[in-house]
N, C-alpha and C positions, 0 to 999 in steps of 0.2 A: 116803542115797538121796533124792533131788527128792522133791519130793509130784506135780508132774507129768513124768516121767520116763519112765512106761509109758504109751503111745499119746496124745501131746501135737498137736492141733493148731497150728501153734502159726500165726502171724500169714500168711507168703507161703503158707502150707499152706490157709489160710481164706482168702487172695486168690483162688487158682487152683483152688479145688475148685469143684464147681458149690454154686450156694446156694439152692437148689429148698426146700431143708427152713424157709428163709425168708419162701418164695412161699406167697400168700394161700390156702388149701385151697379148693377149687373142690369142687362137686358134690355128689350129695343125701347125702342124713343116713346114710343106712348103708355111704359108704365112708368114712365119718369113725372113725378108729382110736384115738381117744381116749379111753380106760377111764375114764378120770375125767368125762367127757362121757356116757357110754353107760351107765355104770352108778348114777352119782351125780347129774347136773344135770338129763338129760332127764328123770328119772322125776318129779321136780320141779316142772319146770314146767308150765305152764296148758296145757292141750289144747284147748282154744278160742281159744290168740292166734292172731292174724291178723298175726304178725311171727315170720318162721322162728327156728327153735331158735339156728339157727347166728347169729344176726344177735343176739338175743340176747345173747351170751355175749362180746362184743365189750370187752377192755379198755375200761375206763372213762376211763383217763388213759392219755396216750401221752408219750415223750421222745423224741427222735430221736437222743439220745447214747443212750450206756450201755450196758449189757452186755447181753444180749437173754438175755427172760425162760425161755428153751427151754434154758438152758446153765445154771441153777441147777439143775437135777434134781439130786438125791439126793446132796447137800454136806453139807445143816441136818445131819442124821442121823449124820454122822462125827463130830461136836463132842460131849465129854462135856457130859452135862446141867446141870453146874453151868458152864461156861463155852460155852454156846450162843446166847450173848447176841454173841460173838462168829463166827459164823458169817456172811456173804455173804448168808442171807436176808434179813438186819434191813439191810441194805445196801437188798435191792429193794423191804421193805414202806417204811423209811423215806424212800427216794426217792419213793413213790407216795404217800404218805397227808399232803402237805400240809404234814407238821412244819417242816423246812428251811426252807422257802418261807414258811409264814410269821414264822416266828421273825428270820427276813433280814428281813423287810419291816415288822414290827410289831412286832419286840421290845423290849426296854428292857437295852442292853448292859451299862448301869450297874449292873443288880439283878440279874442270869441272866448271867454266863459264859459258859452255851453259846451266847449270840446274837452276844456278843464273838467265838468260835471259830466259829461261822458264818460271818460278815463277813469273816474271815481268811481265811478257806477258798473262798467260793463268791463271787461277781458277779452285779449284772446289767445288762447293758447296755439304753440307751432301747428299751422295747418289746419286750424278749425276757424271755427265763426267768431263773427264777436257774440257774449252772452251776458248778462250778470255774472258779475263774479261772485264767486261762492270763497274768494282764499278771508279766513280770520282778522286778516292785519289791514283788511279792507273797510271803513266804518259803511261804504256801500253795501257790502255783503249783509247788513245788518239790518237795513230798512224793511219796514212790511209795508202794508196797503195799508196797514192804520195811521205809522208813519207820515206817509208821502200825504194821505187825505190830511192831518193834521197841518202839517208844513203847507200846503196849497189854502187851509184855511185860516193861518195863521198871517200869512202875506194876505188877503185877500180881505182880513181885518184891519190889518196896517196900510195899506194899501194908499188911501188917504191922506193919512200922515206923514208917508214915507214919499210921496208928491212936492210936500212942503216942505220939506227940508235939502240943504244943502246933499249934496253926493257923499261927500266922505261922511257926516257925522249918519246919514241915512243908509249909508255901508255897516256902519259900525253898528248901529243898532240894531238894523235886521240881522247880520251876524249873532250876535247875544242872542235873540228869540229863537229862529232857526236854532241851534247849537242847544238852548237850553230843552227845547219843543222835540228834537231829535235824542241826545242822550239820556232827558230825562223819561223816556219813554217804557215801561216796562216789556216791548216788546225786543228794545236793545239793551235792554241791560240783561233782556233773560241769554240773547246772542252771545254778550260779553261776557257772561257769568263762565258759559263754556269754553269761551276762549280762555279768559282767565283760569281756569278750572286745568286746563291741559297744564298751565304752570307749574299751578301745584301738584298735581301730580308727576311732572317729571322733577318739582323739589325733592319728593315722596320718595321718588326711585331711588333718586341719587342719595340720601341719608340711608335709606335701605341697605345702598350697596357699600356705605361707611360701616353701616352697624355689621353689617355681614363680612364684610374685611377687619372688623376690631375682635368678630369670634371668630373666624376661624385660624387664628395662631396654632390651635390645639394642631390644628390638621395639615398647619404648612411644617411644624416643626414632626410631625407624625410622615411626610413626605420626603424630611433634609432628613430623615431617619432612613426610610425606606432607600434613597435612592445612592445614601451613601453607604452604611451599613449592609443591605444587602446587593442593593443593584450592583453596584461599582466594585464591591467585593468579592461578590460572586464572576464577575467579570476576569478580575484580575484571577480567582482562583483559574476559572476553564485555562483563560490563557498561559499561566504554568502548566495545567498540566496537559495542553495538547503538545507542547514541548517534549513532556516527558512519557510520550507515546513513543516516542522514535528512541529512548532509551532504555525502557523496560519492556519485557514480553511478554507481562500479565496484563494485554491492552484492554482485552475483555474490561476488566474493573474499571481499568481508570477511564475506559468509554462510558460504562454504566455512572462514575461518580459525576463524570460533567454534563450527562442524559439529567440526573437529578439536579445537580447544582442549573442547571438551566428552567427546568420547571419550576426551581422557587425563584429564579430571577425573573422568567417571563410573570409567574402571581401577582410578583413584587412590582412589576411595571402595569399590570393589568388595574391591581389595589391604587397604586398611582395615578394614573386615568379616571379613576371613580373620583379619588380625592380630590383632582384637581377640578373637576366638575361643581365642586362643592365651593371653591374658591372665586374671588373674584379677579377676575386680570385687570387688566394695565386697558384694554379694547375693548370690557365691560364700561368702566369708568370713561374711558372716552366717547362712548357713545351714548351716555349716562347724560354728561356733562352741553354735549352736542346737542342735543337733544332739549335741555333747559334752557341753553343758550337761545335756541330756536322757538322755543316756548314764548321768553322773555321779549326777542326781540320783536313778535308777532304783537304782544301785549303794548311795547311800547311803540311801533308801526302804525296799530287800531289808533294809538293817543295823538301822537305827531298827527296823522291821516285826517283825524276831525277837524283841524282849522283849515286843512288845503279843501275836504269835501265841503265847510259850510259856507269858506270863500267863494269857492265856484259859487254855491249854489244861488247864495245871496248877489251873487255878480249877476250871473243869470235873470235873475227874477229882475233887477232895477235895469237891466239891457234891453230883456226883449217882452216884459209883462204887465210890465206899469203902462197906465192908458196913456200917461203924453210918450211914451216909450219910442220910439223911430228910429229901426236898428237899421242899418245898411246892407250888411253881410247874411243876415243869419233873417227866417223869418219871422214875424211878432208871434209869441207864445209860445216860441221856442221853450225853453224851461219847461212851460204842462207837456207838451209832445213828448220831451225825454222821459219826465219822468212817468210819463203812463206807458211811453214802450218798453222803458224798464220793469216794469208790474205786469203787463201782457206779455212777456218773455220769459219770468220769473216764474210765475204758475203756469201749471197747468190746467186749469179749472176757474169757470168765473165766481163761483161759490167759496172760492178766496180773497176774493175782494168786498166779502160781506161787511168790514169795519169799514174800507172807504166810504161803499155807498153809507153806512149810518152817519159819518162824519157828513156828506153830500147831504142829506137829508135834512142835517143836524142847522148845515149854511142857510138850509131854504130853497136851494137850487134845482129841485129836483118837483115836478108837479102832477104828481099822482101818487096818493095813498101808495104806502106801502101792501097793503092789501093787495092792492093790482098788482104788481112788481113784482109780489112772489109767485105769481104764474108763470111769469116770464120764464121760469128755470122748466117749464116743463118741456121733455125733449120727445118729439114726435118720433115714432119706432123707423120711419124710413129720412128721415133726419133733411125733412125738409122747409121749404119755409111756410109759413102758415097759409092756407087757402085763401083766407080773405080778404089777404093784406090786397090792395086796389094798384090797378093797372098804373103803371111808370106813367106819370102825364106828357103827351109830347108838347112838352112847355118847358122857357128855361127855368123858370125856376120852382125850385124841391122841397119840397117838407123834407121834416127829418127823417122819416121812414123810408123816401125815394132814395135820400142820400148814405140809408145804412143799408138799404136793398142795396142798392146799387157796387156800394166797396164789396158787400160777401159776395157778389159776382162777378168782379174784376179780379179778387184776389183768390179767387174757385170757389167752387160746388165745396159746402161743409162735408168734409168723409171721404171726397175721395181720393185722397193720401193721407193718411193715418197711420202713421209710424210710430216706434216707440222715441222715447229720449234719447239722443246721445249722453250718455254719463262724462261727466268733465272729469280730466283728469289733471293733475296737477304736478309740475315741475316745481314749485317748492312747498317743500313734503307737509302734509299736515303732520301734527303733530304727537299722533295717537301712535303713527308708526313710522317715525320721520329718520327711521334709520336710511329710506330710497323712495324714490318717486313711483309712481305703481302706474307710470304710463304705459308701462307691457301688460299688465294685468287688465286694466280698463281696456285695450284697446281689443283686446281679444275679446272680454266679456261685451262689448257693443257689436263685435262681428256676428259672436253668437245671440245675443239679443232680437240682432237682427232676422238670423235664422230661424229661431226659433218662435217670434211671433208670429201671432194668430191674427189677421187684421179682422175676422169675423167675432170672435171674442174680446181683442182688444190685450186679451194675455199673452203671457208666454207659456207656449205647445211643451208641458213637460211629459204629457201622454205622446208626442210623436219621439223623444227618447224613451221610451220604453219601447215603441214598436221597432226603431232602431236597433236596441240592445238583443232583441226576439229573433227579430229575420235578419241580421249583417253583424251585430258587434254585440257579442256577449259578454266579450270583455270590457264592457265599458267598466271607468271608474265611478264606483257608487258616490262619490263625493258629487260628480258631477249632477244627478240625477237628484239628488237632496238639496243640493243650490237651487236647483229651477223648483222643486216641490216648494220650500219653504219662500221664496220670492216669483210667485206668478205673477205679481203686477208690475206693468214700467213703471207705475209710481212710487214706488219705495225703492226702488234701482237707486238713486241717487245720495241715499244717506251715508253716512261715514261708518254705520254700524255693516249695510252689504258692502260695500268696498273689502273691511277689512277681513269679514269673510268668504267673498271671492279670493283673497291673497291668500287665506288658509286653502281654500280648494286646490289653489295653483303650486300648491308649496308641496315640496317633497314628493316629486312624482318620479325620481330614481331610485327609489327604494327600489332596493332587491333588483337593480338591472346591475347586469354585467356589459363591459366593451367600449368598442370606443364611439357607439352613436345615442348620448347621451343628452338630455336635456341642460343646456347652460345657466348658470347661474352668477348671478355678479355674485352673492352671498352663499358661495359652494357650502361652508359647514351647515349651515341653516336652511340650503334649498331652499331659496327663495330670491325674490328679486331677479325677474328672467331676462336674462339678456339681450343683446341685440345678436345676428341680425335678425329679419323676417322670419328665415328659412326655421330658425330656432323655435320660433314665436310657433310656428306650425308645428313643428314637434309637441309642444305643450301641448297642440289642437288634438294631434296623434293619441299621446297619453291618456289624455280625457275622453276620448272614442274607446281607449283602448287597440288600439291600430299599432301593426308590427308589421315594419322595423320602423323607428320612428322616424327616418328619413325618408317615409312612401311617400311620395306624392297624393294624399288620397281626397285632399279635398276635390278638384271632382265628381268623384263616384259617391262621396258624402251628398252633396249637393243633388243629385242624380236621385238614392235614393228617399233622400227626404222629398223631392218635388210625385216620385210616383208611390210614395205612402201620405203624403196629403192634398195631391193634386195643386202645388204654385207652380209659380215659373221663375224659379230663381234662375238666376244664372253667371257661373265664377268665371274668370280670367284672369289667368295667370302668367300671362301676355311679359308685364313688365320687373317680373321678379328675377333679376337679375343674376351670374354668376356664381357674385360674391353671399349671398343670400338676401341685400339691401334692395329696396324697391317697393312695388303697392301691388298688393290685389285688390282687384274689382268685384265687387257685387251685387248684383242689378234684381229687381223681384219685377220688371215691366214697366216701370213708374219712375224707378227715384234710383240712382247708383251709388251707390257708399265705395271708400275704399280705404283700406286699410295698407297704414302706410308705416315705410322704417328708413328712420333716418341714421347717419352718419352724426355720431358714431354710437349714440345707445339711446335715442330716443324713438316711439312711436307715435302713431297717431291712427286715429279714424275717424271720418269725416262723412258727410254728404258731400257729394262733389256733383249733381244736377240733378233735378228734374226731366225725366227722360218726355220727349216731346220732338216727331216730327217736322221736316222745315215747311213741308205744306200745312201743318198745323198750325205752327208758329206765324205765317202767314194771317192765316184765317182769324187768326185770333186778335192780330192787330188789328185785321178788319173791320169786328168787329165792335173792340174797343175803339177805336175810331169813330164811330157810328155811336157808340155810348157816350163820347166825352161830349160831344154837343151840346147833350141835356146838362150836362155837370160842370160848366167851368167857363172862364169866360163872358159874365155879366155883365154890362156896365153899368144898368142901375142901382146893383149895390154891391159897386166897388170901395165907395167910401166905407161900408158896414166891415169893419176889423174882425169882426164873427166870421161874417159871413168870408171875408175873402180866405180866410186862415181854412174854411171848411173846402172852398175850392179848390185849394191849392193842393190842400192835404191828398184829397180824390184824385186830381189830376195830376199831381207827379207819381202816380202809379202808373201811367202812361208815359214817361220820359225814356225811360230804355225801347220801347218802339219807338218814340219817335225816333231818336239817334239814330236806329237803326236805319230806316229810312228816308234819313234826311227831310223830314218833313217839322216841322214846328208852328204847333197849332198857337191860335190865338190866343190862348192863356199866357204860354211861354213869350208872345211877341213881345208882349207888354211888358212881363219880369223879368228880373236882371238875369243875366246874360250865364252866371255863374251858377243859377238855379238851376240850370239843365245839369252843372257838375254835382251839385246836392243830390240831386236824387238819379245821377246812370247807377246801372249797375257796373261796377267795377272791381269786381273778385277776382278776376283776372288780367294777367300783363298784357295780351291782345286787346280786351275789353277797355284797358285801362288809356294805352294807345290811341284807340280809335275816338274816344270823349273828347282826350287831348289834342288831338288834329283836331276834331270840330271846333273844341274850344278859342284853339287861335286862328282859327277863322273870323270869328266875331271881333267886333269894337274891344278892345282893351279897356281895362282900366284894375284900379290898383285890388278891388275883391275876386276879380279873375284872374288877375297876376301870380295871386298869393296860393291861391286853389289849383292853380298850372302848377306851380313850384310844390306845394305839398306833394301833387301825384307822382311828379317824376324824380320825387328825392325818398320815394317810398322805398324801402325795405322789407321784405317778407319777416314774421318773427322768426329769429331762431332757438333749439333748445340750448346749443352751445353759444358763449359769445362770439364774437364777431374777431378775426386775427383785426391790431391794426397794423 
């Protein structure tokens, strides 16, 4: 029997239901139905702030992937207590508390494995987050949840074995298992198939465009005809005889014979234009050739890629997972942490990790019928947490329920920010359409995604473009309005099939203008591929409203009247777009600000860039997690329990960026190395980044906070261009 088998959501089930239990909880504090709110936080906090409860209690960190935090309810709790380390919660505290992120950004691959197995795993593109990587030549991009359950079960059978044996030959063996357990998987080989599949078909083009250059001789010697015989002939006739205009005084005729001799020379170069359409050039063939080049090398990339991903991964597992295991650096169970943050990152929906749990099930780890288990998925219409679950004990120590209560309300209220995806885009090209990068196209389709979501439905608003088109822009472009009809949901945003048709929407939108305020293109004959800067990128926006002239300024009065035909609060800033046309726009809905951004010299980007949050908020809020960590962290009588400390730890470094803030460090942190507080700050930015670092060298030295000081301050922002040396 499935593990989700009784009462499955499962994906077109969550397209077409309503998604209300998503939308932001509106209204005063006693129709708020959250027992964990009602009985545990408000008592809590201060009765004199001057910042509502509810405001308050606002995730601290937001993703706009990932699985939403309303659908972990009561999973931790099924996992036996010795293997709970693999549970879907360590999925959503390790996604939140910073580890990933900075281990990708600051680590030292050469000493820690798991930063090697990071890098494998996750990306990041100029100016965005780290994510899974989605690029083909990635064997990461290829993993599922059946995958990753299979690999955790496979080490966990060996596990034993792999005790008793020497390092290097118990390297080499788990290697082989892993590697065979991974590629032979039909969920990566169905990955591979279409990786390899782009190959052939850019073989496919390129023999094409041989067979299509071996016929058409007829039409290149039908052209050395045309433009010698007639073109060049007629050429030279006019030019005699406009000559002999100023000698004869029957000019009338010889005007009338070069009026004709020109009409059949301009047919004759018209005929030529058609023909050569027919032909292949010299810049077919090399984009042909480019193209399979980039095929191939993506092909052999995925193959090289597998020993560096299964080295990591088997490095990982014998470092920080095996029971006599005693890492220094990194914490024990590192290896499950990542890879369940990479699986909580990757979907969106827990109803995609149905083969794990059967794989879980499969171990024995798990202690309740599936039967039970598939209620779990039922989501209550105001998306709260269950009524019954029992009051937070004020005791230290938690059952598991206290301690997955407890993360969904450090980490927010389920729903209330509810965004769509940001769709990745990719500086090296896929290879469906790898003539250019489509980071112009992507970054405007997430602006607008942005805009045009519904957080009460969970869609995207293609009826507030119609009302748009009614009362302000009649001219919209129908392309535009067919895009949003045919892709309502942010869940299929992300495939390679919408990509390439958002590129067609954006493609060719100078037809029929005349002048000189045109829409740029790197690829002028094809209209497509939209250039830099910004300013450009808004012209596109222009086009697609239909707005004239396309240099108005109109986003705006856009903005303006989309918020009073469906009552948001958006709000744009165009504060930092500079001059030249390079620079970001902002834009905020009251919660979350995005902005979309253009770099020098033809790259974009769109981003989250905060969670919008008051500093008396931000205050209150540490307060209160303050008052929560108590219950959560910091045991001494079972600090020896490797479970249990890995479950602490994981809870209470969600609290490390307030502490820093603060300068306070609580007793969990007094105990742990000194470098944990740099594992989990937040450091997404160079002030942020600074401020760890001062505190860092403040503490006791030694050689794992040496190396994590030297990571930070040797850090580099990615770029789209490299780097001058």
């Amino acid at each position: 029997m499935g593990f989700f088998q009784i009462q499955v959501p499962f994906k077109n089930d969550l397209d077409n239901k309503s998604q209300s239990s998503f939308a932001t909880v509106k209204g005063a504090a006693r129709s708020y139905k959250d027992v964990w709110y009602r009985r545990f936080l408000k008592p809590l906090s201060k009765k004199d702030s001057r910042v509502s409860n509810r405001d308050v209690f606002r995730r601290r960190a937001f993703y706009s992937s990932g699985i939403p935090v309303a659908e972990l309810e009561g999973f931790h709790e099924f996992f036996e207590p010795s293997y709970r380390r693999y549970s879907p919660l360590y999925g959503l505290l390790f996604s939140y508390n910073n580890m990933v992120d900075n281990l990708y950004r600051y680590g030292n691959a050469d000493a820690e494995p798991a930063v090697a197995l990071i890098r494998s795993l996750f990306h990041q593109l100029p100016g965005g987050d780290v994510q899974p990587t989605h690029l083909g030549s990635e064997p990461g991009a290829h993993l599922s949840a059946s995958i990753i359950g299979l690999l955790i079960e496979k080490f966990e059978s060996l596990k034993h074995r792999l005790e008793e044996m020497p390092h290097q030959e118990a390297m080499a063996f788990l290697v082989n298992e892993l590697l065979q357990q991974t590629v032979n998987h039909p969920d990566y080989q169905l990955e591979r198939k279409e990786l390899i599949e782009d190959s052939v078909k850019a073989q496919q083009n390129l023999n094409h465009l041989r067979r299509r250059d071996e016929e058409s001789q007829p039409v290149r010697d039908e052209i050395k005809m045309l433009e010698g015989d007639v073109i060049k002939a007629s050429r030279h006739k006019v030019k005699r005889l406009k000559k002999q205009l100023e000698k004869f005084k029957d000019k009338q005729a010889i005007q009338k014979t070069i009026s004709e001799i020109e009409i059949t020379m301009k047919s004759a170069e018209k005929k030529v234009a058609d023909l050569r359409s027919q032909i292949v050039t010299s810049l077919d063939f090399k984009l042909a050739r480019k193209n399979l080049q980039r095929a191939e090398q993506m092909v052999e990339q995925e193959k090289s890629g597998r020993e560096a991903y299964v080295t990591a991964l088997a490095s990982s597992f014998l470092r920080y997972d095996l029971e006599s295991a005693n890492p220094s650096c990194l914490p024990k169970y590192t290896t499950a942490a990542v890879l369940l943050a990479y699986m909580w990152r990757k979907y969106d929906g827990i109803h995609f990790l149905e083969e794990y749990f059967e794989v879980m099930e499969r171990m024995g780890v798990l202690i309740r019928p599936a039967g039970e288990r598939g209620d779990l998925l039922k989501q209550e219409s105001d998306c709260t947490l269950d009524s019954s679950v029992r009051k937070l004990p004020r005791v230290q120590e938690w059952s598991a329920g206290d301690t997955e209560a407890a993360a969904i309300v450090v980490i927010g209220q389920p729903g209330v920010i509810r965004r769509p995806t940001i769709v990745p885009f990719s500086y090296i090209t896929w290879a469906a359409y790898s003539e250019f990068p489509d980071c112009g196209e992507t970054a405007l389709r997430n602006f607008l995604n942005q805009l045009l979501y519904n957080p009460n439905t969970g869609m995207f608003d293609h009826g507030l473009l119609k009302l748009l088109r009614a009362a302000y822009y009649p001219n919209m472009n129908p392309k535009l309005l067919q895009f949003y009809q045919r892709h309502v949901s942010p869940q299929d945003s992300t495939s390679q099939e919408t990509a390439v048709e958002w590129i067609d929407t954006t493609t060719g939108l100078n037809d029929g203008r005349d002048g000189d305020v045109l829409i740029r293109y790197r690829r002028e004959k094809q209209q497509t591929n939209i250039a830099s800067p910004l300013k450009n990128l808004l012209r596109v926006f222009n086009a697609l409203f239909g707005i004239e002239p396309l240099d108005k300024e109109s986003l705006p009065e856009v903005i303006d009247h989309m918020n009073e035909l469906r009552d948001t609060r958006l709000r744009v800033d165009m504060a930092r777009v500079r001059d030249d046309g390079f620079g970001v726009v902002s834009l905020s809905d009251g919660k979350v600000r995005y902005e979309l951004q253009s770099y020098k010299p033809v790259h974009f980007g769109f981003v989250q860039a905060e969670t919008l949050r008051s500093d008396a908020a931000g205050k209150q809020v540490y307060g209160i997690f303050r008052k929560l960590k108590k219950y959560s962290c910091g045991i001494p009588h079972v600090a020896f329990d490797k479970q249990a400390y890995f479950e602490q730890l994981a809870l209470a470094s969600l609290f490390v960026p307030y502490q820093l803030n603060s300068g306070r460090i609580k007793p969990f942190f007094r105990v742990a190395p000194a470098h944990y507080m740099l594992l989990f700050a937040d450091m997404t930015g160079p002030a942020q980044r600074l401020a760890a670092v001062e505190w860092a060298k403040g503490r006791e030295s030694n050689d794992q906070l040496e190396a994590f000081i030297k990571g930070i301050e040797s850090y580099q922002e990615p770029d789209f261009m490299p780097r001058p040396k």
